[in-house]
C-alpha positions as CSV (number, residue, x, y, z in Angstrom):
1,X,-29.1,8.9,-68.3
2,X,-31.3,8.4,-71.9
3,X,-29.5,6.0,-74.4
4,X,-27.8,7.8,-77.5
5,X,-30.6,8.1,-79.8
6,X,-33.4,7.2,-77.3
7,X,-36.9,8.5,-78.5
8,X,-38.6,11.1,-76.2
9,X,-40.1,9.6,-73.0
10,X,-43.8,9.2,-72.8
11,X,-45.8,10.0,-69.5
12,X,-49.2,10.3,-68.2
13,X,-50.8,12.0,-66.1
14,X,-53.5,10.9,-63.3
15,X,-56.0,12.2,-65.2
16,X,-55.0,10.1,-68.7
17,X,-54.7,6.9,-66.5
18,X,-58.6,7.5,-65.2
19,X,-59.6,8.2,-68.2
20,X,-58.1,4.9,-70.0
21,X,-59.3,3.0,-66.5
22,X,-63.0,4.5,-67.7
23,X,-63.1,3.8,-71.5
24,X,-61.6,0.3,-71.3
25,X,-62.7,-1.2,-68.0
26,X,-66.4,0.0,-67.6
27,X,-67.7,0.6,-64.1
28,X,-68.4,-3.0,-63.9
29,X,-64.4,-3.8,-63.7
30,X,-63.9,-2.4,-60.8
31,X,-67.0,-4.4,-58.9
32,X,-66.6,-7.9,-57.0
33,X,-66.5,-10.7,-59.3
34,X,-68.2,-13.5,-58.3
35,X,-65.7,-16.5,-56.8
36,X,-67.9,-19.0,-58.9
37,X,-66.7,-16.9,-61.9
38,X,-63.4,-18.3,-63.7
39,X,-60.5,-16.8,-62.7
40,X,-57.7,-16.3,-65.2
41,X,-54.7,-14.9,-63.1
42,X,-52.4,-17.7,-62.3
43,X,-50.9,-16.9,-59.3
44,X,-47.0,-17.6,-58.6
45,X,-44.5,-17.1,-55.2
46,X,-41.5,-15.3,-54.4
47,X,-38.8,-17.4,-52.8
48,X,-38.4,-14.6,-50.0
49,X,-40.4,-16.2,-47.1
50,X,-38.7,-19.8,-47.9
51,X,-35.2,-19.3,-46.6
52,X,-34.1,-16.8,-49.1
53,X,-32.1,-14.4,-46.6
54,X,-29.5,-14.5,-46.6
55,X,-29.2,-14.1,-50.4
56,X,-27.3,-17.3,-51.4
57,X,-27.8,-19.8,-53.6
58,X,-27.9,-22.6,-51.5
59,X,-31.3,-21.3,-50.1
60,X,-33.2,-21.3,-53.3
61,X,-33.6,-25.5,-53.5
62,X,-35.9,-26.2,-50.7
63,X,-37.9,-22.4,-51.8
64,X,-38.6,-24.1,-55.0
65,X,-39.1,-27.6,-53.8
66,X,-41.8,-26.4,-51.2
67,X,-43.3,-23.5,-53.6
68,X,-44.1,-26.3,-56.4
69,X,-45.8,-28.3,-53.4
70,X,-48.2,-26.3,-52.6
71,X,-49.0,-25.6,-56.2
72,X,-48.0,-22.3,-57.1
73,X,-47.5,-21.2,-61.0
74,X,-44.0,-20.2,-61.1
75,X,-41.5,-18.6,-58.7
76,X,-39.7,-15.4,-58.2
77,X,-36.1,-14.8,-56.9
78,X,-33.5,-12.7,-56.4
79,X,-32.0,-12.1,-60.1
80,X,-28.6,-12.3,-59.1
81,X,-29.5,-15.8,-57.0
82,X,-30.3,-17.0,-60.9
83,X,-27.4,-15.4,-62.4
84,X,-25.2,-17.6,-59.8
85,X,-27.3,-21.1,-60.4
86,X,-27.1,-20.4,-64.1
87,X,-23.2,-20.0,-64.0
88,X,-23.2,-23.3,-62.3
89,X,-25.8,-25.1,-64.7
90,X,-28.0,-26.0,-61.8
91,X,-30.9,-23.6,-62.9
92,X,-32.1,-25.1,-65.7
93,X,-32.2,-28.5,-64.0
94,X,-33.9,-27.6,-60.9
95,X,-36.8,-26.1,-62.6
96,X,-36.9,-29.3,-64.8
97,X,-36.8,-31.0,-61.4
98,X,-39.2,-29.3,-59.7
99,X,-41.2,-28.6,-63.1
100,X,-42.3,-25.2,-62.1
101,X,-41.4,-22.1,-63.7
102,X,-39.6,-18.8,-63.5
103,X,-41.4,-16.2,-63.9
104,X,-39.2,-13.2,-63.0
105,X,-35.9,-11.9,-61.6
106,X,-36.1,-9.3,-58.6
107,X,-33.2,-6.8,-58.3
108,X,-32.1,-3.8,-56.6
109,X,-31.2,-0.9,-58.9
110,X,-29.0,2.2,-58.3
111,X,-31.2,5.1,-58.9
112,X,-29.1,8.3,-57.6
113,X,-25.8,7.9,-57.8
114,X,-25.3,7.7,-61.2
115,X,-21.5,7.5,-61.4
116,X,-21.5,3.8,-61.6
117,X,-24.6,3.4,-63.9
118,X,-22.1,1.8,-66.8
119,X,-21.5,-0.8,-64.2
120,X,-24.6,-0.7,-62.6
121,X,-26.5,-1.2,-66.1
122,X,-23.7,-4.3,-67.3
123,X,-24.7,-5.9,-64.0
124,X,-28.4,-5.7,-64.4
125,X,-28.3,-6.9,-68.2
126,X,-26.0,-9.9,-67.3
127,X,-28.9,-10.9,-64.7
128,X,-31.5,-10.1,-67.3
129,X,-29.9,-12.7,-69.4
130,X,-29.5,-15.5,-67.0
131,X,-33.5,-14.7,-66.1
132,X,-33.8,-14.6,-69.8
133,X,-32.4,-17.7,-70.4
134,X,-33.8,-19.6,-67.8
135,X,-37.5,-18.9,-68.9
136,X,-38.1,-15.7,-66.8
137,X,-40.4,-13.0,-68.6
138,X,-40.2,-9.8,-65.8
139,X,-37.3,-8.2,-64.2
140,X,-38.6,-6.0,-60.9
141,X,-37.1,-3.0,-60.5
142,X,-36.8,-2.4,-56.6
143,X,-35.2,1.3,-56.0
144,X,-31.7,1.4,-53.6
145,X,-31.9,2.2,-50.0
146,X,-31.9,5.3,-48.6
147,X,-31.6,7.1,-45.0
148,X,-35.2,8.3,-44.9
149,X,-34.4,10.4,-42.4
150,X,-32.2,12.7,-44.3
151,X,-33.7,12.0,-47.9
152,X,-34.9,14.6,-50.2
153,X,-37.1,13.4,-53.5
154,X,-37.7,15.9,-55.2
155,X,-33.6,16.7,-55.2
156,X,-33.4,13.1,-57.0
157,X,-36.7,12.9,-59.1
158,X,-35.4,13.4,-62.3
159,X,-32.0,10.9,-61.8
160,X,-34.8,8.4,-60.5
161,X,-37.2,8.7,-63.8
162,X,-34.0,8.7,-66.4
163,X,-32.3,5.2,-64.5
164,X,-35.9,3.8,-64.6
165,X,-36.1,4.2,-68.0
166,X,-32.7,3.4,-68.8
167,X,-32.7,0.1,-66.9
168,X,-36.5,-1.0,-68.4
169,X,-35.7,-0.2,-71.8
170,X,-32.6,-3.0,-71.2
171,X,-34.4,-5.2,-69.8
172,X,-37.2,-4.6,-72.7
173,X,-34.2,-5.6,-75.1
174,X,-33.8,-8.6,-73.6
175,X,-37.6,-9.5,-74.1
176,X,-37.9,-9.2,-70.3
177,X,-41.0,-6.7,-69.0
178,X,-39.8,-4.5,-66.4
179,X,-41.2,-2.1,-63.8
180,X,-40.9,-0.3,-60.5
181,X,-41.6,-2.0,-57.6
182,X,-41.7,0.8,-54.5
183,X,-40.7,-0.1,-50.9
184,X,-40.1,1.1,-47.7
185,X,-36.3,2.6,-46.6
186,X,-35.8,3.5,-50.7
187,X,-35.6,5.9,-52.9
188,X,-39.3,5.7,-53.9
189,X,-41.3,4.8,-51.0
190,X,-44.5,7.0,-50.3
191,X,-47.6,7.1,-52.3
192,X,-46.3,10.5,-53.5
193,X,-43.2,9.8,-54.5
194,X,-44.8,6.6,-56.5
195,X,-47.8,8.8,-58.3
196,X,-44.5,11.3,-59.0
197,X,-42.7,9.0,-60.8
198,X,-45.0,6.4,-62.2
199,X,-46.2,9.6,-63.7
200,X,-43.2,10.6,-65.1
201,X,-41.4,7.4,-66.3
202,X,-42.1,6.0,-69.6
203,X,-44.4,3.6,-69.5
204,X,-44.2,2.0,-72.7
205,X,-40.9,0.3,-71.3
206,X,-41.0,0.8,-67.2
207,X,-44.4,-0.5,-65.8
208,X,-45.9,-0.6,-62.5
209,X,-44.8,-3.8,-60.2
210,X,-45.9,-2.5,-56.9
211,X,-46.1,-4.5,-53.5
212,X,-49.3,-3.7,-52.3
213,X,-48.3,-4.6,-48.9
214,X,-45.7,-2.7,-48.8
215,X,-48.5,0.8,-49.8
216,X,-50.3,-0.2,-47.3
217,X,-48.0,-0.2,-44.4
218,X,-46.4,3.0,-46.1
219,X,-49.8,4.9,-45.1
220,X,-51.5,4.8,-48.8
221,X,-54.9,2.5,-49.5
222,X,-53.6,0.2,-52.2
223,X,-56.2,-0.7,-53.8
224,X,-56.8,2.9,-54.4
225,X,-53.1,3.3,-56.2
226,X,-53.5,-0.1,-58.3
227,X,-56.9,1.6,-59.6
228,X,-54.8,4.4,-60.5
229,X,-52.2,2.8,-62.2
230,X,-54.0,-0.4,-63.3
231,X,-53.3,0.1,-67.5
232,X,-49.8,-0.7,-66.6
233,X,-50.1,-3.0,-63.5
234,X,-48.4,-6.1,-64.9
235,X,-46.7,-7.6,-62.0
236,X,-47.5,-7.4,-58.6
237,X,-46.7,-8.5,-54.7
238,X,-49.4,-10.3,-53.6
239,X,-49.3,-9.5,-49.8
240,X,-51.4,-8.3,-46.6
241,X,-50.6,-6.2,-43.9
242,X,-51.7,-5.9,-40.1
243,X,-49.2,-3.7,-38.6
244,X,-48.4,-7.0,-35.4
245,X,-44.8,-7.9,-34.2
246,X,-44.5,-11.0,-36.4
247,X,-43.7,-10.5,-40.2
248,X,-42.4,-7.4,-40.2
249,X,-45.7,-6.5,-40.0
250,X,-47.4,-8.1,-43.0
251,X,-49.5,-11.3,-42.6
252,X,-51.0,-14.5,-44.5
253,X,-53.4,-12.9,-47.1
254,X,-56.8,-12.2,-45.5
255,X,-56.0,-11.1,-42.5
256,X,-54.7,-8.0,-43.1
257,X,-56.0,-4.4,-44.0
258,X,-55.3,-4.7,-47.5
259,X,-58.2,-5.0,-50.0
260,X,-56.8,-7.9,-51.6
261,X,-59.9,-9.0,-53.7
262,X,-60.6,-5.5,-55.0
263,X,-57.3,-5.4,-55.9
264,X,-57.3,-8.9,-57.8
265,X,-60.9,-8.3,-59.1
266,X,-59.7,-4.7,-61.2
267,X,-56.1,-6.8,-62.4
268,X,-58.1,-9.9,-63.3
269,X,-60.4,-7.4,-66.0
270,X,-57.6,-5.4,-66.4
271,X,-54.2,-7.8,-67.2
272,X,-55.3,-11.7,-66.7
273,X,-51.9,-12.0,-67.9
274,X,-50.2,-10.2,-64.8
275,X,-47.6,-11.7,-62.6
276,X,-49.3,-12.4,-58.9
277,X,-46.9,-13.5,-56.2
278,X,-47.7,-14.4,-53.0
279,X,-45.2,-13.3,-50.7
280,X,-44.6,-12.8,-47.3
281,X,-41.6,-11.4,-45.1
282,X,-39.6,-13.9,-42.6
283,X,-39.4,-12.7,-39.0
284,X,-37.8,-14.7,-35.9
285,X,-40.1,-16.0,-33.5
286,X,-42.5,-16.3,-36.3
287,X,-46.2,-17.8,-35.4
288,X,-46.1,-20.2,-38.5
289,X,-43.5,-21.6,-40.9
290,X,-43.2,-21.0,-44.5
291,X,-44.9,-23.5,-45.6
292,X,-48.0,-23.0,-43.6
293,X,-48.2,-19.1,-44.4
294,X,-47.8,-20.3,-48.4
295,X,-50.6,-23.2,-47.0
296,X,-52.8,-20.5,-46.1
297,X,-52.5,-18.1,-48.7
298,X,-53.4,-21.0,-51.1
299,X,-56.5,-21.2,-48.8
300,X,-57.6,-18.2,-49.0
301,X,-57.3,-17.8,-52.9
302,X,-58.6,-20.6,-53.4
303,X,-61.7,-19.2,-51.6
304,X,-61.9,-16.6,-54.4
305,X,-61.9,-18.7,-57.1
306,X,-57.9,-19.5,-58.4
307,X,-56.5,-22.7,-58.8
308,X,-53.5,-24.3,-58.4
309,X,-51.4,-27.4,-59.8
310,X,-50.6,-30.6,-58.2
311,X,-47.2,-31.2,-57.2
312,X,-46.4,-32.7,-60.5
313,X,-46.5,-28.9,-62.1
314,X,-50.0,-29.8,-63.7
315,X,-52.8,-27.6,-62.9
């Protein structure tokens, strides 16, 4: 549903996106850089593998405690976990505590049933301004659930496109970036349904936050879609996928099927200033803790070139 006096949304196509790719990266952006070469992307964490289901506040402490250990840039949790620490005044001091920052709220977003979009939107902008306030700069726009199974797209496309745009340009208000972030069992999961409506959203307010993990187990090559979309690939999932019984079927970064250095190569000539968070899915049973699978994802990027900070938040 546009805002009263909203300007006229403005999309591109495949073919403006290679084109832009072309004239401002060169052919040289989307080669290897060399691991010697310094890296600019500073690379942060979701709190989702660290105890963050179920969604309660309670879990966040030790996330953040154990994500500023190993030395990760900022953080990433649930917006509405923020919204509740902020309400309490324990946000602001355990990021003074742990002295590493937010970097962005991640939230669920009614895309097709619009009849409580008022709500929907008042919810969203009161999470927006706790992220806000807190020191957050993105808000991750992650579509609602669907029954796969029964779901039809293209009978929800254009609700899908005008909720997007509603909810980024809010979030844009707020001074917070915003963007879709596909996954599986939603409203926008496939690699056509992404190209359909990153192509049809408007990208000066909603831009692309994909999981990359998430494309690949959802049948597309991801490195192939973050090429496509790279102009407006600001935030990102950092995560790798083997298809095994642990993880939901993702796995520590390099291990996986996913071209993760291709992927951070294009971004780092792209957007240096892109989000990048590690993340990883919990499972029962699983092979390794949470701190070991943050352990060896540090590993392997460090392998590539990226540093981290000590624990005392200095790099």
């Amino acid at each position: 549903m546009p805002r009263k006096g909203a300007v006229v949304p403005h999309t591109i196509t495949r073919r403006e996106f290679a084109k832009t790719v072309a004239a401002g990266l060169g052919a040289a952006a989307l080669q290897p850089l060399a691991a010697a070469q310094t890296r600019k992307l500073k690379i942060g964490c979701t709190a989702l593998i660290f105890g963050a289901v179920p969604r309660t506040p309670e879990h966040l402490t030790n996330a953040v405690r154990d994500m500023a250990s190993v030395g990760f840039h900022g953080f990433e949790t649930f917006a509405s976990i923020v919204n509740d620490y902020d309400e309490k005044g324990t946000m602001a001091p355990l990021i003074e505590q742990y002295r590493i920052p937010l970097i962005s709220g991640y939230s669920t977003v009614q895309l097709i049933d619009t009849s409580t979009r008022k709500e929907d939107l008042g919810q969203l902008i009161q999470w927006g301004k706790a992220v806000r306030k807190n020191g957050g700069r993105f808000m991750v726009l992650a579509p609602n659930s669907v029954k796969r199974a029964d779901y039809k797209f293209a009978d929800h496309k254009s609700t899908i496109v005008a909720g997007l745009n509603e909810y980024a340009k809010a979030m844009n208000d707020l001074g917070l970036g915003a963007g879709l972030h596909q996954h599986t069992g939603t409203a926008v999961e496939s690699r056509e349904e992404t190209y359909a409506v990153m192509e049809a959203v408007d990208t000066r307010y909603c831009k692309f936050a994909p999981d990359v993990g998430q494309l690949q187990k959802g049948g597309a090559d991801a490195a192939k879609v973050v090429k496509d979309f790279l102009p407006i690939t600001v935030h990102m999932h950092l995560k790798d996928y083997k298809g095994w019984e642990h993880f939901a079927g993702y796995c520590p970064l390099g291990e996986g099927t996913v071209n993760l250095r291709a992927i951070l190569d294009m971004v780092e000539s792209a957007n240096p200033t892109a989000n990048i968070m590690h993340e990883l899915d919990g499972s029962a049973n699983a092979p390794y803790t949470p701190i070991q699978t943050a352990q060896m994802g540090k590993a392997y990027l460090q392998k590539l070139g990226y540093s981290f900070r000590d624990s005392t938040g200095s790099r």
